[in-house]
ROGU-662115 format. One line per 3 residues: number of its first residue (from 1); for each residue x, y, z of C-alpha. Coordinates in steps of 0.2 Angstrom, whole numbers, plus 5000, padded with zeros to 4 digits. Layout:
REM ROGU-662115
NUM = X/Y/Z ~ ...
This chain:
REM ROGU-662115
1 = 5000/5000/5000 ~ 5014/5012/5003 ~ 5025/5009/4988
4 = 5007/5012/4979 ~ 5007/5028/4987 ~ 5023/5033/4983
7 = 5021/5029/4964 ~ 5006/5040/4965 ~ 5016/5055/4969
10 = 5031/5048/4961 ~ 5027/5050/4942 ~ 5039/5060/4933
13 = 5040/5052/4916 ~ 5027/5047/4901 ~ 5034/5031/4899
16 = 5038/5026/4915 ~ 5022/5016/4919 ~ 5025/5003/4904
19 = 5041/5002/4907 ~ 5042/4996/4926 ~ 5026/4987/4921
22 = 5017/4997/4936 ~ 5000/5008/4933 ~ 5002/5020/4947
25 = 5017/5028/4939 ~ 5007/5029/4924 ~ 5005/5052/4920
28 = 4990/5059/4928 ~ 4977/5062/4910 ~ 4959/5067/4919
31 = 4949/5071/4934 ~ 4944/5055/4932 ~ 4958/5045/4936
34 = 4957/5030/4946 ~ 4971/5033/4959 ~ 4961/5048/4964
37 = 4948/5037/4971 ~ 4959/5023/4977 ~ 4969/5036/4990
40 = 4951/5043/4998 ~ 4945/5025/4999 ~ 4956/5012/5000
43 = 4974/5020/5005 ~ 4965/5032/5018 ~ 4955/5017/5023
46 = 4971/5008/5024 ~ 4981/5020/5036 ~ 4961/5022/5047
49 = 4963/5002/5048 ~ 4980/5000/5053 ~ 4978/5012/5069
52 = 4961/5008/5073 ~ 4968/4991/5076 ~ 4983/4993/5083
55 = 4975/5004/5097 ~ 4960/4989/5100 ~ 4974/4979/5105
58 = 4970/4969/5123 ~ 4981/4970/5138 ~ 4994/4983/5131
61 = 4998/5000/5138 ~ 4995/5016/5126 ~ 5012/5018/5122
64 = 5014/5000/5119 ~ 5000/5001/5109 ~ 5006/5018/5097
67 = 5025/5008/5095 ~ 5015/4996/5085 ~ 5007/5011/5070
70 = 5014/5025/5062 ~ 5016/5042/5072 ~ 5002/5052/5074
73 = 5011/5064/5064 ~ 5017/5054/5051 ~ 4999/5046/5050
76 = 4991/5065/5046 ~ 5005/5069/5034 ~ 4998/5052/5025
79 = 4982/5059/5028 ~ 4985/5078/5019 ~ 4994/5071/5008
């Protein structure tokens, strides 16, 4: 999911999607595109997943508990990315 989100912001080239055989580096061509929807739905879903669980975690403290996810900081950075 992450290198996903990288090659999202990541495209620099026109060919570069055929070439590494990876659609998310494919250019940006419409409003349309389907990454657009894939980050607000499945990548932010993701990232809401990932600490929901990790802070639903039995018998663990707090801090035992944040160790296991992404920083709060890093998660919102995701986030307003």
């Amino acid at each position: 999911m992450i290198d996903q989100f990288f090659d999202c912001l990541n495209v620099s080239r026109l060919g570069q999607g055929v070439k590494s055989r990876k659609p998310t580096l494919e250019p940006y061509r419409n409003a349309d595109d389907w990454r657009f929807e894939w980050l607000a739905k499945d990548f932010l879903g993701f990232l809401d997943g990932w600490e929901a669980e990790c802070l639903a975690t039995p018998n663990m403290t707090l801090t035992e508990k944040r160790k296991m996810c992404l920083s709060r900081e890093t998660l919102e950075g995701y986030r307003i990315t």
